[in-house]
C-alpha positions in Angstrom: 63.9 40.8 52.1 62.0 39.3 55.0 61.0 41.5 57.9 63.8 40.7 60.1 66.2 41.2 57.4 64.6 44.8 57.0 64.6 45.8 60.6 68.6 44.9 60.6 68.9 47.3 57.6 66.8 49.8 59.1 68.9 50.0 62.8 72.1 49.6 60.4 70.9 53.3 58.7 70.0 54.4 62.3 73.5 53.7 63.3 75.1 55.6 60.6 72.2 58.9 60.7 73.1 59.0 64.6 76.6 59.2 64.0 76.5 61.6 61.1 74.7 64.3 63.5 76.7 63.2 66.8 77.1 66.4 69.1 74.5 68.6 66.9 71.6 67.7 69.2 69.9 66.9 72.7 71.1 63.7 74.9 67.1 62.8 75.0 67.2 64.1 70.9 70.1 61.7 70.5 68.7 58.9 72.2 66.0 58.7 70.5 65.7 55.7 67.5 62.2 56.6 66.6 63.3 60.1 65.6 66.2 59.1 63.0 63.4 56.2 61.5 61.3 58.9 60.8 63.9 61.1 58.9 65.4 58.1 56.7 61.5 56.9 56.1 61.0 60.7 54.7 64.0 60.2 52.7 63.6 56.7 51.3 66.6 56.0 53.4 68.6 58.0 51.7 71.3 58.5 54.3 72.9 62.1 52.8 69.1 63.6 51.8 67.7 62.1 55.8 71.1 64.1 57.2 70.5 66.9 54.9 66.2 67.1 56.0 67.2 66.0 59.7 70.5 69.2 59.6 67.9 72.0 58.7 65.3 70.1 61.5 68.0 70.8 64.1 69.0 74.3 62.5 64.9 75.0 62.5 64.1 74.5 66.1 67.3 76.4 67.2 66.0 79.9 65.2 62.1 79.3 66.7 63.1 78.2 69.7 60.6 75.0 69.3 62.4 73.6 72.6 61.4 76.2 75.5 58.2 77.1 73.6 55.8 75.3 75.5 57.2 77.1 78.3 57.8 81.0 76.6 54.9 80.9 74.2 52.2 83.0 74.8 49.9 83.2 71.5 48.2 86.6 71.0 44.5 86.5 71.7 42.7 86.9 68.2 44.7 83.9 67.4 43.6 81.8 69.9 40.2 83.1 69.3 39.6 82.8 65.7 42.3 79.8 64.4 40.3 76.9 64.5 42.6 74.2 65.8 40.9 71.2 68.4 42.3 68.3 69.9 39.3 65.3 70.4 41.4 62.9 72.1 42.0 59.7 70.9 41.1 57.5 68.1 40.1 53.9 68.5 44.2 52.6 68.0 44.9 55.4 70.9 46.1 57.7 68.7 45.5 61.4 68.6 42.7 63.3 66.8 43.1 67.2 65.9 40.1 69.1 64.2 40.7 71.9 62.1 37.6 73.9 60.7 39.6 75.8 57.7 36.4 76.6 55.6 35.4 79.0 58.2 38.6 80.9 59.4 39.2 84.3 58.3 42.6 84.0 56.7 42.6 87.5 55.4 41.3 89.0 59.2 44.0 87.2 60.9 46.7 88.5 58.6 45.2 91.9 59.4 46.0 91.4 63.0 49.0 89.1 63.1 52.1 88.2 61.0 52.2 85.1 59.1 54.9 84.2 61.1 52.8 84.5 64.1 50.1 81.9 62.5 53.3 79.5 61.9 54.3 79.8 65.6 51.2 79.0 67.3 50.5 75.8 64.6 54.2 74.9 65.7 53.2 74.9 69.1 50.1 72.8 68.7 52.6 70.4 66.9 54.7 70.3 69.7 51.7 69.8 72.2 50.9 67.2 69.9 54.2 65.7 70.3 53.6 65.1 74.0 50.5 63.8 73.8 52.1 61.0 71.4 55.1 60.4 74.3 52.5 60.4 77.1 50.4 58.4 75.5 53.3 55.9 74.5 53.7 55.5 78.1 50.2 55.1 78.9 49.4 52.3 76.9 52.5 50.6 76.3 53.2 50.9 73.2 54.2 52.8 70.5 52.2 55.6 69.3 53.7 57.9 66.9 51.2 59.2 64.5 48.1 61.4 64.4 45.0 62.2 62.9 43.9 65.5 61.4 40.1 66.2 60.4 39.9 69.2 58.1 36.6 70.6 57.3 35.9 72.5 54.6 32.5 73.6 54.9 31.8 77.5 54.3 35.5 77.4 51.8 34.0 80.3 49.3 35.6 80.9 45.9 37.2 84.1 47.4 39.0 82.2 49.7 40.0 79.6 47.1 41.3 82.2 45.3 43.1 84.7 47.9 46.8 84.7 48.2 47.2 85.6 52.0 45.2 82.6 52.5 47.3 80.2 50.2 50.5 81.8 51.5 49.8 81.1 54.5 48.9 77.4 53.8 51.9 76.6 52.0 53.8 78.2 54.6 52.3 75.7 57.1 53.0 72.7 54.6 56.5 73.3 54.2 56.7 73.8 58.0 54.9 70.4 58.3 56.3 68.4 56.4 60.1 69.1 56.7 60.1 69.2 60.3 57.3 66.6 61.2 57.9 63.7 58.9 56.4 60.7 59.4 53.9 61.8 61.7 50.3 61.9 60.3 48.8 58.8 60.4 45.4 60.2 58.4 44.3 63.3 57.1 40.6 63.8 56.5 39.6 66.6 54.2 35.9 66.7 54.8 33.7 68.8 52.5 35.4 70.0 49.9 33.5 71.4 47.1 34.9 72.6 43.4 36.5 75.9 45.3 38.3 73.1 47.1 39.8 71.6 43.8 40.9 75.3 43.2 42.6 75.7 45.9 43.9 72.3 46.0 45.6 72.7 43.0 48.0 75.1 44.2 48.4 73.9 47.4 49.2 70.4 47.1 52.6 70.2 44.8 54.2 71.5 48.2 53.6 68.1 50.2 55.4 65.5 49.9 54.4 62.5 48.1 54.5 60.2 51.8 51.7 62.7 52.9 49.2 62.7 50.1 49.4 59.4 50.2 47.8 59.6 53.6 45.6 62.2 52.9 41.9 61.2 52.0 39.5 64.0 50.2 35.8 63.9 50.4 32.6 65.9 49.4 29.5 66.0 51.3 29.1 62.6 51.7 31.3 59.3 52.6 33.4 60.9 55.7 30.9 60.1 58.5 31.0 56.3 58.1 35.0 56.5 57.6 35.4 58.7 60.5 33.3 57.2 62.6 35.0 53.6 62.0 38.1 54.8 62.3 37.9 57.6 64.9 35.2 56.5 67.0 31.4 57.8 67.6 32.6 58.5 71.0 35.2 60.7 70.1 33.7 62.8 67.5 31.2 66.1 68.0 27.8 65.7 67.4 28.4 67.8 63.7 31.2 64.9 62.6 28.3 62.5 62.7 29.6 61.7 66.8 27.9 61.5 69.7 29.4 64.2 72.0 27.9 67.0 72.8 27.6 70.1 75.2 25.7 69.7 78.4 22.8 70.9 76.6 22.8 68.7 74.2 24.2 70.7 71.1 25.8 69.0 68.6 27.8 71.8 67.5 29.9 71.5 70.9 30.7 74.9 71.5 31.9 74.6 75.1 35.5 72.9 73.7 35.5 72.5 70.0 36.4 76.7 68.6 35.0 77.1 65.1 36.6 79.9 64.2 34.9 82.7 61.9 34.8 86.5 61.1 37.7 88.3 62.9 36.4 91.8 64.7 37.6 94.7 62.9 39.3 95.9 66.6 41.7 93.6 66.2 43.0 95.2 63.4 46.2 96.6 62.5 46.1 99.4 60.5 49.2 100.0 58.0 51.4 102.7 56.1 49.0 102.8 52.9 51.7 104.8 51.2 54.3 102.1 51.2 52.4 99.7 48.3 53.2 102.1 45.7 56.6 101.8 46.2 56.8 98.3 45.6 58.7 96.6 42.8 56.5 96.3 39.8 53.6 98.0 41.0 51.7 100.1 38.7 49.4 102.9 38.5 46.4 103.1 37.0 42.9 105.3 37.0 39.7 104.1 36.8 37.5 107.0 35.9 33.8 107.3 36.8 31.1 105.6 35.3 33.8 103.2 32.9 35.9 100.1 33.6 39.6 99.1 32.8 40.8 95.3 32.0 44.1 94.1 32.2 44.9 91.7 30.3 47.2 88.3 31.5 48.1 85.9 28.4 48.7 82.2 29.8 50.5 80.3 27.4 51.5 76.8 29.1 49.0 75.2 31.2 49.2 74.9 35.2 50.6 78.3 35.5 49.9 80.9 38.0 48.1 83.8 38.0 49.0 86.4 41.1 47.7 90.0 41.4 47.6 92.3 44.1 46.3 95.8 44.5 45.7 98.7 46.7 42.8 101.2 46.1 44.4 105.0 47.1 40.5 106.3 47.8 37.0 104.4 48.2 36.1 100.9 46.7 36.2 99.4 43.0 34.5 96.6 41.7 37.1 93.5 41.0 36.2 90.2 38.9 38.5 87.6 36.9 37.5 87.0 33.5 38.8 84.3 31.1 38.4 85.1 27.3 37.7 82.3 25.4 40.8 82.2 22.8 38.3 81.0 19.6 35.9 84.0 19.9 38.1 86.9 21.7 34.9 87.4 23.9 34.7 87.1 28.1 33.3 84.0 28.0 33.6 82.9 31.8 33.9 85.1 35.1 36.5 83.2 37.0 36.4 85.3 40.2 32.5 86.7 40.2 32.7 90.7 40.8 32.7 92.0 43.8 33.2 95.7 45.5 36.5 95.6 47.4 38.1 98.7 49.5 41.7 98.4 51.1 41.4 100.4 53.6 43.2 97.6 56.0 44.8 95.8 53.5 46.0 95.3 49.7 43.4 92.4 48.0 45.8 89.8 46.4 44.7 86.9 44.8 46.0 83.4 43.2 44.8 81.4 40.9 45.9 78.3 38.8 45.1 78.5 35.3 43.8 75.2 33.9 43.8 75.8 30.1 45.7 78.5 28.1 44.0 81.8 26.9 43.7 85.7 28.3 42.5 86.1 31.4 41.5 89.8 32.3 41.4 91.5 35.8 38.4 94.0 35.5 38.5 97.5 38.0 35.0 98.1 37.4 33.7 102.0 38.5 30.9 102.2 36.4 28.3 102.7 39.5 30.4 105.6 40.6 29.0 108.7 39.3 31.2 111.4 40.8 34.8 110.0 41.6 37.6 108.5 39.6 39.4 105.4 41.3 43.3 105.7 41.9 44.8 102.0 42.3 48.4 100.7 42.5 48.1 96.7 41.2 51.3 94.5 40.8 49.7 91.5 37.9 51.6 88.5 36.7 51.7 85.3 35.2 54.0 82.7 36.7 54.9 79.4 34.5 55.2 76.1 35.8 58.6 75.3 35.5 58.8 78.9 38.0 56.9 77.9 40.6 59.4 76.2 43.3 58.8 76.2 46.9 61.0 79.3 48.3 62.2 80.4 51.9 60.0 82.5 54.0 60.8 86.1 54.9 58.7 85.8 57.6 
């Protein structure tokens, strides 16, 4: 099929898409081709999955209100403050340029401070900012622009984030948000730094995008993204630390005065909660953890690529917490997983993820042996979840 042949099949599908959703939308919604392209493109122009994707699109906006929020939105301080989200400007094809510096925001203090829903609302409404910086710029240069770029560092990512389940929540919850509402959109995304705790992460993370955006994703380490960014980015665009040559007045490459790296959330901003209601959770069990000893639970993993999920709330001090994998040949602890570490929930329950590479027992250890006077209480919820059971499922939030 030659070119011209494909852009006749393409407008025939538009055609058909529009009239499929007539009277469900905007005039400026309706009038726009570039919007039902992107929603067959997502869908392989498949015309009843694009109606189906481009349906809950329409349905989506409605309940968040995604068109009066750049108007009513007002996004509460410590997120502003401590969500590291940056626009650069514009690449060398005039398209846009986010930064995001992910290693180093406090997942776990935001959710302290804010719903996750919250945390979805104010990326929708950079997506949406986004959104008019593509139309404007469309206008300014001529021609179409309808993509962007986001730069992802992942600097400072520490095995306790890789392995936290507020923070992976809350990343898939943005994923899913992404991609069934912004399809077609990202042009490149650069994720910059990643180390093994990366790979951990990523592993859990990434069978929620669709296969269009990986393909447009590009990982890297420590080394290979400043040449790549700089070619196709621009020198000129990119802070001083992304191997640019911006900086402040003062000459800092770190470029403080616009770019926010995020980091360590203040303990005022906190929320503090109902301890008590934890307990009552389905599935959550009690346990002691008497002075001077330890207690293991025991996971088996049977299958490869499942999950491991635990969550747990201490009812009086701290404990010590690691992740153990027992080697199924010997029956001894043969690798810590999650190094130990003394955790207190006095803010929050500590939850964690984890997917499981190889089969075998993998042991949650409440360690109390430094304690030489008090016995621990803690309610824990602990499971394993097999492949074939983890689907992508509807927020509550």
């Amino acid at each position: 099929m030659t070119h011209g042949d494909f852009a006749v099949e393409e407008a025939r599908y538009v055609v058909e898409l529009r009239r499929r959703v007539k009277g469900l939308m905007s005039e400026e919604m309706y009038a726009d081709d570039d919007l039902f392209q992107r929603f067959l493109r997502a869908r392989g122009y498949n015309l009843d999955a694009a109606e189906d994707m481009l349906k809950k699109h329409l349905l989506w906006r409605k309940q968040n209100k995604v068109d009066t929020m750049l108007v009513e939105y007002k996004a509460p301080e410590v997120v502003k403050k401590y969500l590291s989200m940056n626009s650069l400007g514009f690449d060398k094809d005039g398209y846009p340029v986010n930064y995001c510096e992910f290693g180093s925001i406090d997942t776990k203090g935001l959710a302290k401070c804010v719903r996750k829903s919250e945390i979805n609302k104010y990326m929708m409404h950079h997506l949406e900012l986004d959104t008019i910086a593509i139309k404007k710029q469309t206008e300014v240069l001529g021609r179409k622009i309808d993509r962007w770029t986001y730069i992802f560092n992942f600097e400072n990512f520490s095995l306790a984030s890789a392995t936290d389940k507020t923070t992976i929540d809350v990343l898939i919850m943005l994923v899913k948000m992404y991609d069934g509402n912004y399809p077609e959109r990202l042009k490149t995304g650069y994720l910059i730094n990643a180390s093994f705790y990366f790979t951990i992460f990523w592993s859990v993370v990434k069978p929620f995008l669709s296969a269009e955006t990986c393909r447009k994703i590009k990982i890297f380490g420590k080394e290979g993204w400043q040449e790549e960014l700089k070619n196709d980015v621009g020198a000129d665009v990119l802070p001083g630390f992304l191997a640019g040559k911006r900086t402040d007045p003062d000459g800092d490459p770190m470029c403080n005065s616009f770019i926010n790296h995020g980091g360590p959330v203040p303990d005022r901003y906190y929320v503090h909660r109902d301890r008590k209601s934890f307990s009552k959770l389905p599935g959550v069990k009690r346990l002691v953890v008497n002075r001077r000893s330890k207690v293991n639970i025991k996971l088996e993993v049977n299958e490869p690529g499942s999950n491991i999920e635990w969550d747990f709330d201490l009812k009086n001090r701290d404990i010590g917490f690691s992740l153990i994998y027992e080697d199924p040949q010997t029956g001894k602890g043969s690798e810590e997983i999650v190094p130990k570490q003394r955790v207190d929930t006095i803010i929050q329950s500590e939850s964690g993820m984890l997917k499981c590479d190889k089969p075998g027992v993998y042991i949650l250890q409440f360690d109390n042996t430094y304690s030489w006077m008090h016995n621990k209480i803690i309610y824990y919820f602990a499971d394993v979840v097999n492949p074939d059971e983890i689907i992508p499922e509807e927020d509550e939030d």
